[in-house]
Every structure is written in C-alpha cells, then in structure tokens.
C-alpha positions, 0 to 999 in steps of 0.5 A: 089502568097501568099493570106493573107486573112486578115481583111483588103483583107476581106474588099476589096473582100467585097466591090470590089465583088458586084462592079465587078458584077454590072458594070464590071472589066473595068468601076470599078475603085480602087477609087470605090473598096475603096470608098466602103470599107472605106479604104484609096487608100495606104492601098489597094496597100499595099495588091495590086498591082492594080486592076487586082491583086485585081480581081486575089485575090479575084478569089483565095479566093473564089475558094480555099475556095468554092473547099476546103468545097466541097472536105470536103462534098465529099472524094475521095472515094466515087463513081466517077460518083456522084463525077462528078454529085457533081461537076457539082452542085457545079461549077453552084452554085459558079458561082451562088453565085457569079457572079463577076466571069463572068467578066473573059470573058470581053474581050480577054485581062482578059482572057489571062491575068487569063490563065497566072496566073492560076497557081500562084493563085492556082485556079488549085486547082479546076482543080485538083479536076476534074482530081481526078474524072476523074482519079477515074472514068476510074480506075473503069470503069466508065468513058471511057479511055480519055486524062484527061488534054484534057478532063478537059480542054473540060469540063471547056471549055464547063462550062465556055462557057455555063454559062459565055460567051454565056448568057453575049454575047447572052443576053439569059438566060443560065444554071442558068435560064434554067433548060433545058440547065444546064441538057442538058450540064451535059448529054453533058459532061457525055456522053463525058466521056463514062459515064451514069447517073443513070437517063439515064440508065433506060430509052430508051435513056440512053441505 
C-alpha cells in the first residue's frame, strides 16, 4: 500500500477518526466518514477502496508518523532499558491520543483481516522498532537471551490485550485509567525479558 497523505486523505482521517471512536468500525458507514468531511462518496473511493482501507489507512498514517517522531526523540544508541521504558510510554499515549485504534479488536473478522495486512501497511515499523531494543538489550546484557519475534509477539500481545480488549470486553478501567494496572504490565514485561528497572533494583523486590 502506497499512502498518499494528501489534503483530500487528511480530510477524511479527520473526519473518519472521532467516528470510528464514538461509535465503532461496523455502525460508521462511508455515507457518514463523508458526510463529515464535506466530501463527495466519488472523491473517497477514488483514494479508497471501501471502508476498511480507509480504517487500514488511517492506521498507517498515524503509527508511521507517531514511530517515526518517537524514534527522532530516542537514537538507537542510547540505553536499551530506558529505550524500552520510552516505548511502553510511548504505545500508552498513542492508543491514548487516539482511540480510534481500539476498534481492531471489534471482532474476529477486523482482527484477521489487520493481521493480513500488517505488512502492506507498514505498521511493521512500529514492530521493527521494538525488536532494535530487544536486539540492543541482549547484545549488552541487558535483557536476557530470547526469541525476539516470540518475544515481540508476547509483549504487543500483552499491550494490545490490557489496554484494548480487556477494558472494551470487561467494561472496567484499563491501563489508561489505572496507574496501578499500566505499572504492573511494565514489571510484567520487564521481568519477561530478564531485565530490571532502575526503580526495581534498589528495592527488596527487584532483587
């Protein structure tokens, strides 16, 4: 997929994303995304192939562009473990920023459906990114010898589970809302990967 993030696309995201928020991928309707745009229903499948590759789009766009600003703020040499700390920051104020995201766990079909296409629209990126620190974190001893694509699949796995799925299906504040939760799933992933915070290793527990 070659992303053209023109006026027109900017128009649309703009529009389709506090839709998908507030009422879901299935009950927003193209009529809707273009409605809220100002847009005619032949300028958007000119850019679009239907909804879904509007939702595909729009996913691409603001990871690539949210990965790209983070990887600015933090170089690849700097310490893997604060790297990671960095990261874990940064996934809880995307999904925070936008919320649109939690639509990917709607149902089964959304969920297959991104998992066939995550390469094409290059969300891999974001992945790419977590496996540079993995990499970095066990070249220096930090983290402990792992399968990196295991673990990456573990850790997103974990995220996307705790800040997603589990407040949507549960109806019972996640990550975002519990300070509590959010640090228990960073010592959760930390201690995953044989590492400690610096937090940790001063005290009783983190030894």
């Amino acid at each position: 997929m070659n992303i053209s993030n023109s006026p027109n696309h900017q128009r649309f995201f703009e529009a389709a994303e506090p839709l998908f928020t507030r009422f879901g991928y299935k009950k927003t309707t193209v009529e809707d995304v273009c409605r809220a745009a100002g847009m005619s229903k032949r300028t958007f499948y000119d850019l679009f192939k239907d909804k879904q590759d509007l939702l595909m789009q729009l996913m691409e766009v603001v990871v690539q562009q949210a990965t790209i600003e983070w990887e600015a703020q933090n170089p690849e040499d700097s310490d893997p473990v604060a790297r990671l700390n960095s990261f874990l920051d940064f996934y809880s104020m995307m999904v925070n920023e936008h919320p649109f995201m939690s639509v990917f766990v709607e149902d089964f079909e959304l969920m297959r459906l991104f998992a066939e296409r995550i390469d094409e629209i290059k969300v891999s990126r974001f992945g790419g990114t977590l496996d540079t620190i993995l990499q970095d974190g066990v070249a220096t001893g930090q983290f402990k010898a792992i399968d990196r694509q295991a673990a990456i699949w573990l850790v997103f796995g974990l995220l996307d589970t705790v800040y997603l799925l589990m407040p949507r299906v549960m109806g019972a504040p996640g990550p975002l809302e519990d300070p509590v939760l959010a640090e228990e799933t960073r010592r959760f992933i930390f201690r995953g990967l044989g590492a400690v915070e610096e937090d940790d290793s001063a005290s009783p527990e983190g030894k």
